[in-house]
C-alpha positions in Angstrom: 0.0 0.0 0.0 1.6 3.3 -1.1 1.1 6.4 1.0 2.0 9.9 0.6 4.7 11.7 2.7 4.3 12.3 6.1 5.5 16.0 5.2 5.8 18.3 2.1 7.5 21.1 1.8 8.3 20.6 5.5 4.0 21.0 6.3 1.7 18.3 7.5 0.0 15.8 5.1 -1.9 14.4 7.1 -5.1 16.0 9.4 -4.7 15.7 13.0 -7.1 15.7 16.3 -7.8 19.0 16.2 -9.0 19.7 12.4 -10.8 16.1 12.8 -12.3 17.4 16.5 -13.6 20.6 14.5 -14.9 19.0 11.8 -16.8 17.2 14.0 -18.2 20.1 15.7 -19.4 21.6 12.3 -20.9 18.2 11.0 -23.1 18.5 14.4 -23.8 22.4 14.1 -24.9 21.2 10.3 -27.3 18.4 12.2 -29.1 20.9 14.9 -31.8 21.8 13.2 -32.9 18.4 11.8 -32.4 17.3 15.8 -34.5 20.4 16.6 -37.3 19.0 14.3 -37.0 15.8 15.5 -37.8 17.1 18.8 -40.4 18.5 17.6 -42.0 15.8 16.4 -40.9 13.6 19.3 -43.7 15.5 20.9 -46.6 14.3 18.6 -46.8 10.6 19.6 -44.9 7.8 20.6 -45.3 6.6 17.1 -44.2 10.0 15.7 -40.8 9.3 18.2 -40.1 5.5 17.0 -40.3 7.2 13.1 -38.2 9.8 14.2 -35.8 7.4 16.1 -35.5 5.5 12.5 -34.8 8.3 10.3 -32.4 10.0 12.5 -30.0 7.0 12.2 -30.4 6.7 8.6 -29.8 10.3 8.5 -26.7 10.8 10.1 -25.5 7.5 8.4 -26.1 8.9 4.6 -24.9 12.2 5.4 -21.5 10.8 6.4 -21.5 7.9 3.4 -22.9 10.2 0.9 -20.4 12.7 1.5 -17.4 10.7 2.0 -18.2 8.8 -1.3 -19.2 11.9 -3.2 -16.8 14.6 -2.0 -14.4 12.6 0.6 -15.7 15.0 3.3 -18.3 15.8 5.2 -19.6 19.4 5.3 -17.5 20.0 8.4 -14.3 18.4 6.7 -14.9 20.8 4.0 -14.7 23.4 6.4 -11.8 22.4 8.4 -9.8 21.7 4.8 -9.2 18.4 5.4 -10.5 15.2 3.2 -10.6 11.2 3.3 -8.4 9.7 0.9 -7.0 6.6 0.0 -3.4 6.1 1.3 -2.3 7.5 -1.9 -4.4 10.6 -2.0 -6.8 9.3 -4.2 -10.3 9.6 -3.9 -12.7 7.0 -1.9 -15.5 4.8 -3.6 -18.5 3.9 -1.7 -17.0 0.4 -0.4 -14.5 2.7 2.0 -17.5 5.2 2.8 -19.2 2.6 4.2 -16.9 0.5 5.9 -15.3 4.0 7.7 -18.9 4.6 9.3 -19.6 0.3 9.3 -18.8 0.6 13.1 -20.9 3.4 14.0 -23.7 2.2 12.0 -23.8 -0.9 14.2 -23.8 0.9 17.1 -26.2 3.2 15.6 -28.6 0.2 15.0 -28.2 -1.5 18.5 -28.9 2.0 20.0 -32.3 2.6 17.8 -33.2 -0.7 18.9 -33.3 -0.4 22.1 -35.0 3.0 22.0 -37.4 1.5 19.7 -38.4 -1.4 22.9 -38.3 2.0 25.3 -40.7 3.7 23.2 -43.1 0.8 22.8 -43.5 -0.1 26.4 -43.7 3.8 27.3 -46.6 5.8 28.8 -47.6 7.7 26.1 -49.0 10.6 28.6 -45.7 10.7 30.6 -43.4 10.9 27.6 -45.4 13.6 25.8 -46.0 15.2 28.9 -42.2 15.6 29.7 -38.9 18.2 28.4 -36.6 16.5 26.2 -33.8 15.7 29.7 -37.2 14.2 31.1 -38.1 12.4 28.2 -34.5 10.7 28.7 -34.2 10.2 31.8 -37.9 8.1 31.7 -37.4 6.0 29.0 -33.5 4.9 30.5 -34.8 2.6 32.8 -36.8 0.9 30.1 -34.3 0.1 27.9 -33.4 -3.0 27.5 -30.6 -5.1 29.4 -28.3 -5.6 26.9 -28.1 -2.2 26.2 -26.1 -1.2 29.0 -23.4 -3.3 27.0 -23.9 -1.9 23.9 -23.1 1.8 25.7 -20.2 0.4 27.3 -18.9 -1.1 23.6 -19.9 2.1 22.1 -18.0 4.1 24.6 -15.0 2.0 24.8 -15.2 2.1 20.5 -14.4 5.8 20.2 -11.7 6.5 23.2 -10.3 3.3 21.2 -10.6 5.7 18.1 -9.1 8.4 20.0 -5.8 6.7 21.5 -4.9 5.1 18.1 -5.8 8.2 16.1 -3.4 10.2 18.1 -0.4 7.4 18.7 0.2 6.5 15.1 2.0 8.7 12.6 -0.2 9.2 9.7 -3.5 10.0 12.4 -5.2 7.0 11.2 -8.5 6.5 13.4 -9.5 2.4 13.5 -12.5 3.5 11.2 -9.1 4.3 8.9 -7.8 1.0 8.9 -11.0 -0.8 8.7 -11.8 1.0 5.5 -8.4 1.4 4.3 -8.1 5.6 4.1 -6.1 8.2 5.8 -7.2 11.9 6.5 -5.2 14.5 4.7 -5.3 18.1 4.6 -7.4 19.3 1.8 -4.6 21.0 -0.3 -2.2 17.7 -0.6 -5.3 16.1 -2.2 -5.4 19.0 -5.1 -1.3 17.7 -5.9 -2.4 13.7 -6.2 
């Protein structure tokens, strides 16, 4: 597997925490008012919150394939300057998009469905009837068992994401290695 430099010209090729950490932060400012709607319709029905609970998840999860296979970045990558590549700078197909989010999406999925199982055995009255910290706090207890492992995995899945993305040279995340892409600044993917 070829890969470009770690430098050129004596700059960094490759993105680090910090433009990764605010790309992140746009990619959520993007998201806010699609959550902001979703809370809005939360409040309609407990029927209205499994749909939304559904279409959140596949939301999030195109917005990061579709972008990563179309443009190699998300809207907040764009921002930040910064793109997925392949090792050698050039660009992704939709096999890598997906496997980079193939982790997240399983997570993603577990998550939903134990929402799903809280919002079906919920008291419609008490969960309309509540703020959004409220609504959380009484449907927790009703999740499912299992999902307290599934939060644990989850957990334990990014600071593993973290530690490797900042100990290794070319700031390779395990979602990089799974899919087989590296994170480069966005003006080293211009010279490829």
């Amino acid at each position: 597997m070829d890969f470009l430099p770690l430098e050129i010209d004596n700059k960094k090729v490759y993105a680090g925490f910090w433009k990764r950490f605010g790309s992140g932060i746009v990619d959520v400012l993007v998201l806010i008012p699609f959550m902001y709607l979703f809370y809005l319709i939360d409040s309609l029905s407990l029927l209205a919150a499994v749909c939304v609970v559904v279409v959140s998840s596949l939301l999030y999860s195109s917005y990061t394939i579709y972008f990563h296979y179309k443009y190699g970045a998300t809207i907040g990558k764009m921002a930040t300057g910064i793109k997925v590549t392949l090792p050698n700078g050039k660009k992704i197909g939709i096999k890598a998009a997906v496997l980079r989010s193939s982790v997240d999406l399983i997570f993603a999925a577990l998550m939903g469905a134990a929402q799903i199982q809280a919002l079906l055995i919920a008291d419609s009255d008490m969960f309309l009837n509540s703020s959004f910290t409220e609504r959380y706090e009484y449907l927790l207890p009703l999740y499912p068992a299992w999902y307290a492992l599934v939060n644990v995995s989850s957990q334990l899945w990014v600071w593993s994401e973290l530690i490797v993305l900042l100990f290794n040279k070319r700031k390779r995340a395990l979602h990089d290695f799974i899919a087989g892409t590296v994170v480069i600044n966005q003006s080293y993917a211009k010279q490829v």
